[in-house]
C-alpha positions as CSV (number, residue, x, y, z in Angstrom):
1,X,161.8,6.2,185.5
2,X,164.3,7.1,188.4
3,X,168.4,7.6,187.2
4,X,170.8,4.9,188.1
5,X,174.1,5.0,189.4
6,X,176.4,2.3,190.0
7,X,178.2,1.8,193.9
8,X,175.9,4.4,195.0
9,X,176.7,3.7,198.7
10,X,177.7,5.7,201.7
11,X,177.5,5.7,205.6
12,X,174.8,8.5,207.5
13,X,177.3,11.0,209.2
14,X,174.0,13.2,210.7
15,X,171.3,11.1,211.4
16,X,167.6,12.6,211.0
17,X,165.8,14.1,214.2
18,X,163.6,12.5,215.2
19,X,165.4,9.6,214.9
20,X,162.5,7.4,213.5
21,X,160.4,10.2,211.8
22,X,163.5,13.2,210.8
23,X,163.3,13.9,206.8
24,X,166.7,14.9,206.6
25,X,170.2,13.2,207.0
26,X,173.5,13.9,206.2
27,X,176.0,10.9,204.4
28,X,179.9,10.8,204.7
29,X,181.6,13.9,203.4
30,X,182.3,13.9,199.7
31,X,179.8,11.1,198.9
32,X,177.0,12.6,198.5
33,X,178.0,12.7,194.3
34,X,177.8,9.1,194.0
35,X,174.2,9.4,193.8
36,X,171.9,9.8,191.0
37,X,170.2,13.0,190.8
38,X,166.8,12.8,192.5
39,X,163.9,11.8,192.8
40,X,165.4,7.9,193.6
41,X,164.5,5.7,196.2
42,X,167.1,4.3,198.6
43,X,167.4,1.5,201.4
44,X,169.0,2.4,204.6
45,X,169.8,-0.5,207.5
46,X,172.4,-1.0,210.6
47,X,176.2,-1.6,210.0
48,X,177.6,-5.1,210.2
49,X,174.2,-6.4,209.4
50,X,172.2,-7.9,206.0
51,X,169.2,-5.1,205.4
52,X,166.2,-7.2,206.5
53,X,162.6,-6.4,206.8
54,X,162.7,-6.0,210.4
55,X,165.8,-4.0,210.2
56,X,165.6,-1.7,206.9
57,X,163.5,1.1,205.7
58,X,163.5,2.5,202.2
59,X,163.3,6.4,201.8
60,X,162.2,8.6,198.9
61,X,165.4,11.0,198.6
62,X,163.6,14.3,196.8
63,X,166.2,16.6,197.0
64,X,170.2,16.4,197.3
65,X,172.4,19.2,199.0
66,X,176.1,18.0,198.6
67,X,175.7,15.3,200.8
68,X,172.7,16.6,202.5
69,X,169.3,14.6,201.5
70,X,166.1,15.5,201.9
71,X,163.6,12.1,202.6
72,X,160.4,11.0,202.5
73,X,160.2,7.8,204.8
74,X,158.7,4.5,205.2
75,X,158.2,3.8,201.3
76,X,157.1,0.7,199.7
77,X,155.7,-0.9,202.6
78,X,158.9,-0.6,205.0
79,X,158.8,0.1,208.7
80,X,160.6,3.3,209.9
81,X,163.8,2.9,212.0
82,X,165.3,4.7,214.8
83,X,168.5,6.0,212.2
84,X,171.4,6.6,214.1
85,X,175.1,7.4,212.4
86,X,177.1,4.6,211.0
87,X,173.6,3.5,209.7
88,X,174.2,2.3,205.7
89,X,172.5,3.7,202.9
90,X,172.6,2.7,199.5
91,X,170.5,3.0,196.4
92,X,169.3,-1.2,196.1
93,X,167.5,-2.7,193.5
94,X,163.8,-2.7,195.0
95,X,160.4,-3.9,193.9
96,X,159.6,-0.7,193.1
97,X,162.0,-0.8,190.2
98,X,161.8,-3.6,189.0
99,X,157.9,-2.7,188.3
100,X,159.4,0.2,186.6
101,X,161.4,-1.7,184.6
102,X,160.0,-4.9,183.7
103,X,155.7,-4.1,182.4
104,X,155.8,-1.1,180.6
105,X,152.2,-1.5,179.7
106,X,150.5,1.8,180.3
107,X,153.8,2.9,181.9
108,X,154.6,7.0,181.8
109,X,158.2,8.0,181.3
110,X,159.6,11.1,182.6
111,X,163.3,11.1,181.3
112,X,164.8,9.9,177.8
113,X,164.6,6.5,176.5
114,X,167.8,5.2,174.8
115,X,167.3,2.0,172.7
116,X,168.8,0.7,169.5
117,X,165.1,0.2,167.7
118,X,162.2,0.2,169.0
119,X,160.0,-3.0,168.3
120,X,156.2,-2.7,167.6
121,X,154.0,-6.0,167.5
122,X,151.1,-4.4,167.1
123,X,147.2,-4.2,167.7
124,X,144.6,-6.7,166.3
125,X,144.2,-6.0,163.3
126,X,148.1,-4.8,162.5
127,X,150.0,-8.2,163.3
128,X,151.3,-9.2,160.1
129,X,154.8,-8.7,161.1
130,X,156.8,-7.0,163.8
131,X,157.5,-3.3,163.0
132,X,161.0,-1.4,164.2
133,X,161.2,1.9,164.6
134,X,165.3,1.8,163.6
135,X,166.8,5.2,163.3
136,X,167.7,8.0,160.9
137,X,169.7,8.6,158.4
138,X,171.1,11.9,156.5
139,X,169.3,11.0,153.4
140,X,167.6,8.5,152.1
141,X,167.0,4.6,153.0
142,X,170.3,2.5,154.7
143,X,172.6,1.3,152.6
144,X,174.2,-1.5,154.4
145,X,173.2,-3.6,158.0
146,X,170.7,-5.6,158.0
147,X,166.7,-5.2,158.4
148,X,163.3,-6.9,158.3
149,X,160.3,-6.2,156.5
150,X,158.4,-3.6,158.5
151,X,161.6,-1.4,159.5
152,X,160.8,2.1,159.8
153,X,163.8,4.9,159.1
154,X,162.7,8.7,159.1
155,X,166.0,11.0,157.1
156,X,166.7,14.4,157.5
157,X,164.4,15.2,154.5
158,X,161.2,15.1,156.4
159,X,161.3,11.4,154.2
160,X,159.9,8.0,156.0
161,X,161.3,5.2,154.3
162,X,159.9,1.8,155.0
163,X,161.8,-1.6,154.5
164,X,159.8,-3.9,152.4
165,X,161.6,-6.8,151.6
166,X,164.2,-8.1,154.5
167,X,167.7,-8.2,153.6
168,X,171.1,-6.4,153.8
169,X,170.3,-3.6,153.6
170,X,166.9,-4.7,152.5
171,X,164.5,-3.2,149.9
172,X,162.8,0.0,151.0
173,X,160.2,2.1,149.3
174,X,159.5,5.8,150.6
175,X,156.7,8.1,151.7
176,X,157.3,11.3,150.5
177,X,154.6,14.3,152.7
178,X,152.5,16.1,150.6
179,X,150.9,19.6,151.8
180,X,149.4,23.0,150.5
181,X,150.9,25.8,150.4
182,X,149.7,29.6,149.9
183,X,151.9,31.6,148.4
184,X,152.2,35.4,147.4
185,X,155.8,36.3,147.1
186,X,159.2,34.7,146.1
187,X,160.0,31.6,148.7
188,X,161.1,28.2,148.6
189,X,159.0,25.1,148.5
190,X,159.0,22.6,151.0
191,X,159.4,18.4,150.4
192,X,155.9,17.7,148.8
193,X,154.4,20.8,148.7
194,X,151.6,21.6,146.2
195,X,151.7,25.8,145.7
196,X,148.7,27.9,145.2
197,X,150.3,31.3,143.9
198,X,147.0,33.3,144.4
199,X,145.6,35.9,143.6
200,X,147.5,38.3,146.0
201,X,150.4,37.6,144.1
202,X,152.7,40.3,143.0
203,X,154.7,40.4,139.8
204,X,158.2,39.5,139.1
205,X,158.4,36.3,141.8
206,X,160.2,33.5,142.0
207,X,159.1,29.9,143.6
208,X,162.4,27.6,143.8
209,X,161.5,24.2,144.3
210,X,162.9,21.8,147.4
211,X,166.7,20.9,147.8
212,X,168.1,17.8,148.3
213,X,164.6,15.9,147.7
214,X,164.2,11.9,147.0
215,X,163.8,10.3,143.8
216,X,159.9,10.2,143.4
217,X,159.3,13.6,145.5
218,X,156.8,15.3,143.9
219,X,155.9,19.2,143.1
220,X,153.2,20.9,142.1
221,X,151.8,24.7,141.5
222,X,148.5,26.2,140.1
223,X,149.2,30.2,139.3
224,X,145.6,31.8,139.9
225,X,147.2,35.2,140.0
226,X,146.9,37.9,137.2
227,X,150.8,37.9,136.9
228,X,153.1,35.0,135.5
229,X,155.5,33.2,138.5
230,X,159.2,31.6,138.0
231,X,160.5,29.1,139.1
232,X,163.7,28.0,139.9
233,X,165.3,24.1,140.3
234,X,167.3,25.5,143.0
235,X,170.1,22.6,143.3
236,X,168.8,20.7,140.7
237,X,167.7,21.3,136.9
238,X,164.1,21.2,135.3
239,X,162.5,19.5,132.5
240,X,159.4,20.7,130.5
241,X,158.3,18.8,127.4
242,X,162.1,17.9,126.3
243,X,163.4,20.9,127.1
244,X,166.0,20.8,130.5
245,X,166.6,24.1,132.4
246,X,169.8,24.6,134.6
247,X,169.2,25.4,138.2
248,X,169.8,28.9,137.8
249,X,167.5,29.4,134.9
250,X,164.2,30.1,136.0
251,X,161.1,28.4,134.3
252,X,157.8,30.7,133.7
253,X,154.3,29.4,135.1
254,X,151.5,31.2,132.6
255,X,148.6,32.5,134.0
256,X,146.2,30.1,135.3
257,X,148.3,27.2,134.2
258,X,149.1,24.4,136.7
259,X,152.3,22.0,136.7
260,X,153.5,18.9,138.3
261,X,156.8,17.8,138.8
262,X,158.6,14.4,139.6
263,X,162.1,14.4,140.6
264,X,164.7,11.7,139.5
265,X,168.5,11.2,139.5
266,X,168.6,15.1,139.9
267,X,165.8,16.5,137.4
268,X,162.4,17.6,138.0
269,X,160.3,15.8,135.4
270,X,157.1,17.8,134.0
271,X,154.5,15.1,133.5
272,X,151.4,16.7,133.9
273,X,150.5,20.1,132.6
274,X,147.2,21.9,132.4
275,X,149.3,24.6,129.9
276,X,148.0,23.7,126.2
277,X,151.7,25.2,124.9
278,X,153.4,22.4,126.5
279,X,151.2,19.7,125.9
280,X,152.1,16.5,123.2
281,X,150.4,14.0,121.4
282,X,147.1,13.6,120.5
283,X,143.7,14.4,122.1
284,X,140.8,11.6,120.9
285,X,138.1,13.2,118.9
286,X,135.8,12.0,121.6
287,X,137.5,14.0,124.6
288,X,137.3,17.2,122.4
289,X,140.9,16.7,120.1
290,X,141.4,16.0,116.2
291,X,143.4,12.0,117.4
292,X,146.2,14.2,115.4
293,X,149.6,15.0,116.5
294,X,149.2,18.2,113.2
295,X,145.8,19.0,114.5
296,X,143.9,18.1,111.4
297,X,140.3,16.8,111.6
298,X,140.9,12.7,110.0
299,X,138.8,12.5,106.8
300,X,138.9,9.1,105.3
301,X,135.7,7.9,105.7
302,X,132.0,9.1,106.8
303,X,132.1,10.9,109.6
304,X,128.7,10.9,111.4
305,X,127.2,11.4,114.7
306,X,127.8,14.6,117.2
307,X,131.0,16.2,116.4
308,X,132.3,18.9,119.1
309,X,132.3,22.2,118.8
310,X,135.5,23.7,119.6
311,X,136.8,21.0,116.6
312,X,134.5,20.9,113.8
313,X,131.9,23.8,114.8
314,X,131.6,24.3,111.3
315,X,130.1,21.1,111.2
316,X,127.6,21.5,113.8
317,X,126.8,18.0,114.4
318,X,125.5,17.1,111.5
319,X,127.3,14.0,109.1
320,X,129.0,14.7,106.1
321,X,130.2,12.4,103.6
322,X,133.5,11.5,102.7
323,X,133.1,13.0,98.8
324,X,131.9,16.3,101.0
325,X,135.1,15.6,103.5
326,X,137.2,15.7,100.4
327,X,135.3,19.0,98.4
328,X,135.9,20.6,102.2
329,X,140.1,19.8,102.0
330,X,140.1,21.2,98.6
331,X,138.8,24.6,98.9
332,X,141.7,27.5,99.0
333,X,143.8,26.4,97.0
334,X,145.4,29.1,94.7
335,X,148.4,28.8,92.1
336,X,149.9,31.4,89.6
337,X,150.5,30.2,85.9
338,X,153.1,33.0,84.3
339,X,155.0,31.1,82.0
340,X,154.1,28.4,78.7
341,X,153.3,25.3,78.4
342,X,149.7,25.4,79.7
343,X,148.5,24.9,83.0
344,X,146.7,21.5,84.7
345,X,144.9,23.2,87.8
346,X,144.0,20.6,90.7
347,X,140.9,20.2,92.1
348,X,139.1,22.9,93.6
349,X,142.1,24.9,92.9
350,X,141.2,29.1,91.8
351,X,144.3,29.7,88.7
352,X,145.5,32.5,87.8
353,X,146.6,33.0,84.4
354,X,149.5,36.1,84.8
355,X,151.4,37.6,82.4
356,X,153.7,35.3,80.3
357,X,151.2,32.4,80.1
358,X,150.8,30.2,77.1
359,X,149.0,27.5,75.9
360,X,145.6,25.9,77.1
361,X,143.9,25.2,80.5
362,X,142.9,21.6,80.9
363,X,139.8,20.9,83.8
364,X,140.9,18.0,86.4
365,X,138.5,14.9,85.1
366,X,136.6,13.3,87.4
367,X,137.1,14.5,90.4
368,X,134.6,14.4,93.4
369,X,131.0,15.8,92.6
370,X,130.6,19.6,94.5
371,X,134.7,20.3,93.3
372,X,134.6,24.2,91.8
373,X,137.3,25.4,89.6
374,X,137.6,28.9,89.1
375,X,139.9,30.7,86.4
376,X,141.1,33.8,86.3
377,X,142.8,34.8,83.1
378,X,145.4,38.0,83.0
379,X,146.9,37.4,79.7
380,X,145.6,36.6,75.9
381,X,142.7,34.2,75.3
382,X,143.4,31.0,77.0
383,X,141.6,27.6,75.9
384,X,139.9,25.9,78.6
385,X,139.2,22.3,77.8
386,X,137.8,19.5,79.7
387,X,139.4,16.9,81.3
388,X,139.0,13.1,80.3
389,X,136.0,12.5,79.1
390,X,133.9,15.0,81.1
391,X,132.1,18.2,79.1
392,X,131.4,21.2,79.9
393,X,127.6,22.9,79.7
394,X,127.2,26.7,78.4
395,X,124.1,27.7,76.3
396,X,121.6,25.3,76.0
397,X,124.2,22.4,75.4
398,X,126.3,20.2,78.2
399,X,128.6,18.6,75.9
400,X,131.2,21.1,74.4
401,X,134.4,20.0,74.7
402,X,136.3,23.4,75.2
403,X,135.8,27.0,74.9
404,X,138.1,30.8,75.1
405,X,138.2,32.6,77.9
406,X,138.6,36.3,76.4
407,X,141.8,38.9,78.4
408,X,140.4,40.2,81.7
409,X,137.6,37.3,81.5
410,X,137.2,35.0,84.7
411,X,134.6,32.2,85.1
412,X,134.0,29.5,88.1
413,X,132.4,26.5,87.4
414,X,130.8,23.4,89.7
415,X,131.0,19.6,88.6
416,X,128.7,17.3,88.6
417,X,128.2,13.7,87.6
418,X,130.6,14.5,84.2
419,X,130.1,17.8,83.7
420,X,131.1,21.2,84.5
421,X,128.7,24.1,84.8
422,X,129.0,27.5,84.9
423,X,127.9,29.0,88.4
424,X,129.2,32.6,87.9
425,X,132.3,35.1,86.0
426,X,131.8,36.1,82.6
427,X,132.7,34.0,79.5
428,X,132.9,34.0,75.6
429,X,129.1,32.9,75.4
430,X,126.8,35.2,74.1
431,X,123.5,33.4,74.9
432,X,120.3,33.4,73.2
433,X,116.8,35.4,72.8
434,X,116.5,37.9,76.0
435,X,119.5,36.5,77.4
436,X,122.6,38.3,76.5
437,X,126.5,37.9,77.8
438,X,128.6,39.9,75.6
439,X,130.7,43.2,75.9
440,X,129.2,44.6,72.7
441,X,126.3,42.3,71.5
442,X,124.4,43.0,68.3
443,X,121.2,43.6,69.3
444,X,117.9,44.2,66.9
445,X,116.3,47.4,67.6
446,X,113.1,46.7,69.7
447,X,109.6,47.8,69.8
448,X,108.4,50.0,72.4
449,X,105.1,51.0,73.2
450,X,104.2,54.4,73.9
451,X,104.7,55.1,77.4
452,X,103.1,57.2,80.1
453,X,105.2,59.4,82.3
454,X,104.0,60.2,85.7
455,X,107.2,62.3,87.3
456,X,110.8,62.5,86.9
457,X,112.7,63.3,89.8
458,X,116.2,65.3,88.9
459,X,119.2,66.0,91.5
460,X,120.0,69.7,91.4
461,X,123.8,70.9,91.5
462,X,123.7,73.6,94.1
463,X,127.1,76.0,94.0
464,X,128.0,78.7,96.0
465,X,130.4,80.0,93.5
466,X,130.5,84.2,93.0
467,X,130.8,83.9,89.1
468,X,132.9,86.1,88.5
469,X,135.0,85.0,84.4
470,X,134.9,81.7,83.5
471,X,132.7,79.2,85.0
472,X,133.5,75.4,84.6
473,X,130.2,73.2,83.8
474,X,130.9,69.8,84.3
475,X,128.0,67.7,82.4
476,X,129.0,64.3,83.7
477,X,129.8,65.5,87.6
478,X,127.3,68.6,88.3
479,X,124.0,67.2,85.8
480,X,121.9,69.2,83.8
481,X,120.5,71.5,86.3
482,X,122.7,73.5,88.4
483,X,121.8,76.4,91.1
484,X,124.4,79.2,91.2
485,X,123.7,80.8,95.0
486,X,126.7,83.0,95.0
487,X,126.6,87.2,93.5
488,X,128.0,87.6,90.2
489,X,130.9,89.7,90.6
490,X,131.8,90.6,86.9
491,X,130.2,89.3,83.3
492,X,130.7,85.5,82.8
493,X,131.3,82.9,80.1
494,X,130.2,78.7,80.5
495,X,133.7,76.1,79.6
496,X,131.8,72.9,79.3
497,X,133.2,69.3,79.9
498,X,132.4,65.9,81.0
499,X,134.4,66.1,84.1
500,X,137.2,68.1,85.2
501,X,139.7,65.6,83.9
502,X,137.6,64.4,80.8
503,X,136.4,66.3,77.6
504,X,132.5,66.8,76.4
505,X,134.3,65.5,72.9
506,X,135.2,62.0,74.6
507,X,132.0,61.8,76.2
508,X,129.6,62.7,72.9
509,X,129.7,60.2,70.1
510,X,129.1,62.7,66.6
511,X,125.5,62.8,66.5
512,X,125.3,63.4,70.7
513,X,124.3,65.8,72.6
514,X,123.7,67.3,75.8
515,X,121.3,70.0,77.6
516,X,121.7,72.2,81.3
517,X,120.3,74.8,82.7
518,X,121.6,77.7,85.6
519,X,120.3,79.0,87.2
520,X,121.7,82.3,88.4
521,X,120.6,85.7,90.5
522,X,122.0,89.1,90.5
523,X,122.6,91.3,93.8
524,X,120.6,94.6,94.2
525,X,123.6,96.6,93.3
526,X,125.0,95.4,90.4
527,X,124.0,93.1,87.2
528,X,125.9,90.4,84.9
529,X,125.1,88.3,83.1
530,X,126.6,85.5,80.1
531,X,128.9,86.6,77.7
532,X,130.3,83.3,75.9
533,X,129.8,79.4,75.8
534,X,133.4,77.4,75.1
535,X,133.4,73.7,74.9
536,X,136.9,71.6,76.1
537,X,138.3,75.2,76.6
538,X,137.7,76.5,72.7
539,X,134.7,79.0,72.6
540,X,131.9,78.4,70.2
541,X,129.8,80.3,68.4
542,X,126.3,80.4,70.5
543,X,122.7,80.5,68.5
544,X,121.0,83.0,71.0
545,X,117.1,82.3,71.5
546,X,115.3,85.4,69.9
547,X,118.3,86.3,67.9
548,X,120.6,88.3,70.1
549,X,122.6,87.9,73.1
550,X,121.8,89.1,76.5
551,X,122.0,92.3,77.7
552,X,122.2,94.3,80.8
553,X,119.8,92.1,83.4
554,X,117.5,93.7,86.5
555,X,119.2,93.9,89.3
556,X,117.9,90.8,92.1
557,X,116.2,88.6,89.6
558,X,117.4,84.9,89.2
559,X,117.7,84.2,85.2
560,X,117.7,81.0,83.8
561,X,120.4,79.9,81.4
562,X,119.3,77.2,79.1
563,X,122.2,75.7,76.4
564,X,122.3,72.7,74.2
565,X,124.9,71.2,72.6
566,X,125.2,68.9,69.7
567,X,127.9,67.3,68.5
568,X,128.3,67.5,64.4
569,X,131.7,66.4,64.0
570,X,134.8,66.1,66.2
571,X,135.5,68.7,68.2
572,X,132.5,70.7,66.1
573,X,129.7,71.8,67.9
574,X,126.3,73.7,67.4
575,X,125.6,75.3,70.5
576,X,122.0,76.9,71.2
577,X,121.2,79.0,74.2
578,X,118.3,80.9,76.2
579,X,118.2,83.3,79.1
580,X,114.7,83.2,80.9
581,X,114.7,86.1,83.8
582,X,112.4,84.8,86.2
């Protein structure tokens, strides 16, 4: 649409040449500014004289030079006219115009359109009210004047608010832009934006969320990178499950969690997490959870049907009662009894009976079939009696009353329908015919037949030690046959033990005894050979096979020392002894 100006008149000073077909003129000096800037469309007629149609012709002025115009003639149907000066020209309202002006339908603008609001009726379809296009404000909806349902107001937050209800100011709700965002280093998110920190990201960066947003704005982020990502409230604080952090203290995304944010009154407001830390509540058995805030599995009744894994895998879908629900809650427990007045142990509980302990051990009574009890006593003999009117089976009876388990004694038992059975430990029952639970039973010397030996098999003791003095023979460690591979350095006695810690005296009863051989062979140069047998350190005199003792041996020939050793007393021995040169 053309510019307007107001008393945009003058008189032509140069007229064009040719008079009727020139394209340039020139008005009175100094008025050439009264006219709009061009293009504009202007009449021009004879002085003294109304412009008629038989005496005016309207021009196209394209171009203004002070008061120099360049035309384009005859336009909008006019005649052209011999111009001469004095002629009048004047920008006039004109049909052309006024069709400017007054359709608008399909109409192209080329300059700025200034209007208070902008009124919309709408297509078929979108009629239900008028909608205005009304203006913006700094932030957030109007707060006073008055609108209509339909109103439309964009702020300076990138929000579009739109009036719902008419009124002063009216109600209005607002539509707050959503968009995703990439991001791999510290930035700040825009109104709406949903951040995908991916897998680009770098460590140590920090997202800080939108200023100055609208009550209901909403922010999200999902952190697919290996590193975890902060972020920051920027002018405003956030909230994560209770917990409210300033808008200089940065909040920590995990690794592959995702977060969403609602802001309100100045807080961002975690409502949805994906971050199993943060979470609250309780998850339904049938979506995977326990339908406990504490996590534990709800026995009170039969459970039956498919349970899920990651709960009860234990399970593995199969049902369990509620007697074997409440056998399952006992197992683990554990308590300490260390001082007197007896003990009372739970169900399913394992007791320990420590130093200090008095009195008797009473078994719970009645309690669900499956429940085992296990004692474990530290101290003196401790009574173990049933509880109520239950019994408890050892032997071949299952209705004793009570019975001693000995010092250093331990015994589990199982209950069942009234009684409690032994399932394993060790107790003050001896048993009967072959069976046998005792630390020194009595037994009656059986009869044996006369067996048949096939092979023994025997672990030799193989030493590399140059014997060379004494030589330490250690019955219960080395065995009975040992093989010297080392030279004899020098004549040699035997000191015979159990171990090198325990004595052959604490290891024979009277009566005992004990045989080894070793096996030993000289070098080429030089030959030794046994000189003494002590037993525990103190030497003994030694019953040589054939009479005498060794003597000088042949060089490089293994002999074979034989010895036997019988206990006749404490710490009296007969000792007999061989040398076999092989």
């Amino acid at each position: 649409m053309d510019a307007l100006n107001d008393f945009a008149y003058s008189l032509v000073a140069t007229p064009p040449s040719p008079a009727t077909s020139g394209t340039s003129l020139t008005v009175t000096a100094g008025q050439g500014a009264l006219f709009p800037a061009p293009p504009f469309s202007a009449t021009i007629w004879p002085a003294g004289v109304q412009p008629l149609s038989t005496n005016a012709e309207i021009v196209r002025v394209t171009a203004v030079s002070t008061d120099t115009f360049t035309i384009t003639r005859a336009q909008e149907g006019t005649t052209a006219q011999s111009i001469t000066a004095g002629y009048q020209i004047a920008q006039t309202v004109t049909a052309g115009l006024l069709q400017e002006l007054a359709p608008l339908s399909g109409a192209t603008f080329t300059g700025q359109v200034v209007v208070p609001d902008l009124k919309v009726t709408g297509l078929t379809g979108a009629t239900a009210s008028s909608s205005r296009l009304v203006g913006t404000t700094t932030s957030g909806s109007p707060t006073s004047g008055t609108f209509t349902a339909g109103d439309i107001v964009a702020d300076q937050t990138g929000t579009f608010w739109l009036c719902v209800s008419s009124g002063t100011p009216g109600t209005w709700t607002n539509e707050v832009p959503n968009s995703l965002v990439n991001r791999s280093a510290t930035a700040t998110a825009g109104i709406g934006e949903f951040t995908i920190y991916g897998t680009s990201g770098t460590s140590g960066q920090t997202i800080t969320l939108p200023a100055n947003p609208q009550n209901g704005a909403i922010y999200q982020i999902k952190n697919l990178s290996p590193y975890t990502v902060n972020i920051l409230g920027g002018t405003n604080s956030i909230s994560v499950s209770g917990t409210v952090y300033g808008a200089a203290t940065p909040y920590t995304i995990p690794l592959n969690a995702a977060y969403s944010f609602a802001f309100s009154g100045g807080v961002w407001y975690c409502f949805l997490t994906t971050d199993l830390a943060k979470q609250s509540g309780v998850l339904p058995i049938a979506n995977g959870g326990t339908n406990s805030a504490t996590g534990a599995l709800p026995l009170t009744g039969d459970v039956t049907g498919t349970a899920t894994a990651s709960v009860v895998g234990a399970i593995q879908g199969k049902s369990i009662s509620s007697t074997q629900a409440t056998v399952l809650g006992q197992a683990g427990n554990f308590k300490s009894y260390t001082s007197s007045g007896g003990a009372a142990p739970a169900a399913g509980e394992n007791s320990f009976l420590g130093v200090g302990f008095s009195g008797s051990v009473t078994l719970p009574s009645a309690p669900a079939n499956g429940t085992i009890n296990t004692i474990y006593n530290n101290t003196n003999a401790a009574t173990i009696n049933r509880g109520g009117t239950d019994t408890i089976a050892f032997g071949s009876s299952t209705t004793n009353t009570a019975y001693t388990l000995p010092y250093y004694f331990s015994a589990s038992l199982i209950y069942y329908s009234g009684v409690w059975y032994f399932i394993s430990g060790n107790t003050n029952y001896t048993g009967v015919g072959s069976s046998v639970q005792s630390i020194s039973p009595t037994l009656t010397t059986p009869t044996l037949n006369v067996p048949t030996l096939k092979s023994a098999l025997e672990t030799a003791y193989v030493d590399t030690t140059a014997l060379n003095g004494t030589y330490n023979v250690y019955v219960s460690t080395n065995g009975s046959l040992i093989l010297n591979t080392g030279t004899p350095s020098a004549n040699f006695t035997f000191n015979v033990a159990s171990t090198s810690s325990v004595a052959l005296n604490t290891l024979l009863a009277v009566g005992g005894a004990v045989t080894f051989t070793v096996l030993v062979t000289n070098g080429s140069s030089n030959a030794y050979y046994l000189t003494g047998i002590s037993v525990d350190g103190t030497s003994q005199t030694v019953n040589w096979q054939g009479g005498s003792a060794p003597s000088t041996p042949a060089l490089s020939t293994m002999y074979a020392y034989t010895v036997t050793i019988i206990k006749t007393a404490a710490n009296t021995y007969t000792v007999l002894a061989s040398q076999t040169q092989f």
